[in-house]
Backbone as CSV, one residue per row, in Angstrom:
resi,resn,N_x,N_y,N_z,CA_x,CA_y,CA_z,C_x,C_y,C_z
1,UNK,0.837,-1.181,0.000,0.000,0.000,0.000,0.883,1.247,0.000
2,UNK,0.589,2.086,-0.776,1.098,3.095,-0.805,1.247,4.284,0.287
3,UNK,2.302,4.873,0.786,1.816,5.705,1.586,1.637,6.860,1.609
4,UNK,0.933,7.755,2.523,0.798,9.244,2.461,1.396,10.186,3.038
5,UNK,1.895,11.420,2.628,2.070,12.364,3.686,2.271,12.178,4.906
6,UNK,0.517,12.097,5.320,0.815,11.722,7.011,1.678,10.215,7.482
7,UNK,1.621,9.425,6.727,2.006,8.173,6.696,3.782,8.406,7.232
8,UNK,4.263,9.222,6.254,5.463,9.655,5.878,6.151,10.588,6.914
9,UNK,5.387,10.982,8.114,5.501,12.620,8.834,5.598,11.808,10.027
10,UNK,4.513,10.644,10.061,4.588,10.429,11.076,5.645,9.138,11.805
11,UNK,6.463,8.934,10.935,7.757,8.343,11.110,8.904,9.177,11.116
12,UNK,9.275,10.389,10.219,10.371,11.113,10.634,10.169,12.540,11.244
13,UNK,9.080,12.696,11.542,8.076,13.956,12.135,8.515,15.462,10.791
14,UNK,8.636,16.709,11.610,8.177,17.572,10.104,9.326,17.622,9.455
15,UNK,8.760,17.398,8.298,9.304,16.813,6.795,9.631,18.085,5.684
16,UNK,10.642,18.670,4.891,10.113,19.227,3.424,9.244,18.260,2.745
17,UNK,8.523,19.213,2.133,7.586,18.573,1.386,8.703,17.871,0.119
18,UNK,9.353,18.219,-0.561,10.095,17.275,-1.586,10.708,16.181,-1.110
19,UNK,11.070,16.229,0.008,11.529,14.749,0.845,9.856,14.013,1.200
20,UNK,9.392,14.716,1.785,8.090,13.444,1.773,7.671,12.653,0.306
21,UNK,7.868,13.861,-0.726,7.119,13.415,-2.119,8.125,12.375,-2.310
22,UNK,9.515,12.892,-2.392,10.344,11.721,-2.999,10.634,10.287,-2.276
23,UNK,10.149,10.446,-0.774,9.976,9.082,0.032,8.525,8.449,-0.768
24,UNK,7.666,8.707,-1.123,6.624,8.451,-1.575,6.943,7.787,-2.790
25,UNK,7.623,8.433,-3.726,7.976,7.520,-4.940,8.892,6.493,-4.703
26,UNK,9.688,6.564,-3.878,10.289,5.066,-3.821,9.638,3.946,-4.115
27,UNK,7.925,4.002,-3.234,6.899,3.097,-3.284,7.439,2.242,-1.739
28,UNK,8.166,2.543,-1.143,8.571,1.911,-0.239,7.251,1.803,0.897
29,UNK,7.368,0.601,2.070,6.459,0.493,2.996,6.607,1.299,4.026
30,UNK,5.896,1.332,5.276,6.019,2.389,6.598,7.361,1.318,6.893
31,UNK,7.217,0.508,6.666,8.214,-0.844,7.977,9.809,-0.303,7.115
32,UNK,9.913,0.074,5.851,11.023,-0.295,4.907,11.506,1.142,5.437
33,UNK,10.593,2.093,5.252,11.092,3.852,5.738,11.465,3.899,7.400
34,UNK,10.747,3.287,8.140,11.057,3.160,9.738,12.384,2.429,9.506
35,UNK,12.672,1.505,8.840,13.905,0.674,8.803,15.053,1.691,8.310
36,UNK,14.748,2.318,7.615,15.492,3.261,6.702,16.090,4.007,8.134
37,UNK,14.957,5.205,8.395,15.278,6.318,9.343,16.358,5.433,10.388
38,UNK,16.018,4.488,10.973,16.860,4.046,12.113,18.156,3.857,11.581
39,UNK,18.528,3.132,10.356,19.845,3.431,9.699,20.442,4.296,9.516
40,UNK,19.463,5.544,9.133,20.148,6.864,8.632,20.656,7.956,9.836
41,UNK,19.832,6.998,11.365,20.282,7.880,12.401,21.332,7.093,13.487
42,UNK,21.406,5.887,13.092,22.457,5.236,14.009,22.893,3.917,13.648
43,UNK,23.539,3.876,12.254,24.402,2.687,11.547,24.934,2.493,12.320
44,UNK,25.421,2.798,13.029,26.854,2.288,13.809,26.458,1.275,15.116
45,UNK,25.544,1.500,15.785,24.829,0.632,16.415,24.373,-0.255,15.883
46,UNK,23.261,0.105,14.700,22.834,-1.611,13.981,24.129,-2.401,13.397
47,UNK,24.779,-1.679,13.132,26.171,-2.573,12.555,26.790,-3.395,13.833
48,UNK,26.840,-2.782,14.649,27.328,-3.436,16.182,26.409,-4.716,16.381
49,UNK,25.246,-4.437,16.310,24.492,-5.684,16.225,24.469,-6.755,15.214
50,UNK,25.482,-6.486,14.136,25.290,-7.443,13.262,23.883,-7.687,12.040
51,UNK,23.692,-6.300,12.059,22.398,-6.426,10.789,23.468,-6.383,9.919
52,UNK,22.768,-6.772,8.540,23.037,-6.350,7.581,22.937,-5.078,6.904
53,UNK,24.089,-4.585,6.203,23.739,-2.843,5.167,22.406,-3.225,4.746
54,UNK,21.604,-2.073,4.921,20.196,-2.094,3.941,20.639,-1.860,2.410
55,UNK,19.676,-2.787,1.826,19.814,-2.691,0.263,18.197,-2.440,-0.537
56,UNK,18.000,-2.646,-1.624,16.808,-1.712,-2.209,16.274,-0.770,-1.895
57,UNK,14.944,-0.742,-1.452,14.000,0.491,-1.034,14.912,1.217,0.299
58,UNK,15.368,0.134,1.243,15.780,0.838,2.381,16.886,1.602,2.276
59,UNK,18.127,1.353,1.329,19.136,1.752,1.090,18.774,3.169,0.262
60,UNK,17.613,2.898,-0.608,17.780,4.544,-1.560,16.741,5.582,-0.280
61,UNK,16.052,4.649,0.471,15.790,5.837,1.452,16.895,6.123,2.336
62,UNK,17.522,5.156,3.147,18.412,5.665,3.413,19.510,7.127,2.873
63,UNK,19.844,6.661,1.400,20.716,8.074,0.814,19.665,9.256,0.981
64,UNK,18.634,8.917,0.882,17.467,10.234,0.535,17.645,11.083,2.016
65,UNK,16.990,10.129,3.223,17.221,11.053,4.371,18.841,11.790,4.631
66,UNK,19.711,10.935,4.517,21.415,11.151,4.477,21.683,12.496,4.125
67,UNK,21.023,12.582,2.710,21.060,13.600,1.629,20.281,14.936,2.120
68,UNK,19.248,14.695,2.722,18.139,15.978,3.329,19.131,16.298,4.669
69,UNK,19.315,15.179,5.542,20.343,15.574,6.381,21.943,16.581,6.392
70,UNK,22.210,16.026,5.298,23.364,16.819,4.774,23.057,18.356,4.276
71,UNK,21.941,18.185,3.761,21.210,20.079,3.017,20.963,21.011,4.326
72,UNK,20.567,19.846,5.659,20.013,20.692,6.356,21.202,21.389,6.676
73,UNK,22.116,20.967,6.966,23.279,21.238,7.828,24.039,21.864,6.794
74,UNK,24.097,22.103,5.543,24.958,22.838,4.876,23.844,24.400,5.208
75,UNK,22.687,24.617,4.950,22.212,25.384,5.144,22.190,25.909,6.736
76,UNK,22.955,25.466,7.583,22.924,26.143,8.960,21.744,25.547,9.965
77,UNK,20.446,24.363,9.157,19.366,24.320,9.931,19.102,23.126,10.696
């Protein structure tokens, strides 16, 4: 199932709208984006545990948040 906006907000709370849209086209699930965010905020722990690198949907969300993360912080925010 596809998700929405709120779907999308309410896993990484407030969002740009071009990062919600482009989490949306991935087509990815709530479980694959929740999987994502926790990677994109503390690899180093799941790696300690022995997950595996995320690959498909989770991995290009992964770069996506990485990437919004990185804008925020070049922009000062």
């Amino acid at each position: 199932m596809t998700m929405t906006p709120d779907d999308v907000i309410a896993i990484l709370g407030p969002a740009d709208k071009t990062l919600v849209a482009e989490v949306i086209a991935t087509g990815a699930t709530q479980a694959e984006l929740a999987e994502a965010f926790a990677w994109a905020n503390n690899d180093e722990a799941l790696m300690g545990e022995g997950r595996h690198l995320p690959t498909g949907r989770v991995a290009r969300l992964v770069d996506l948040l990485r990437s919004d993360e990185e804008e925020e912080d070049w922009k000062g925010g």
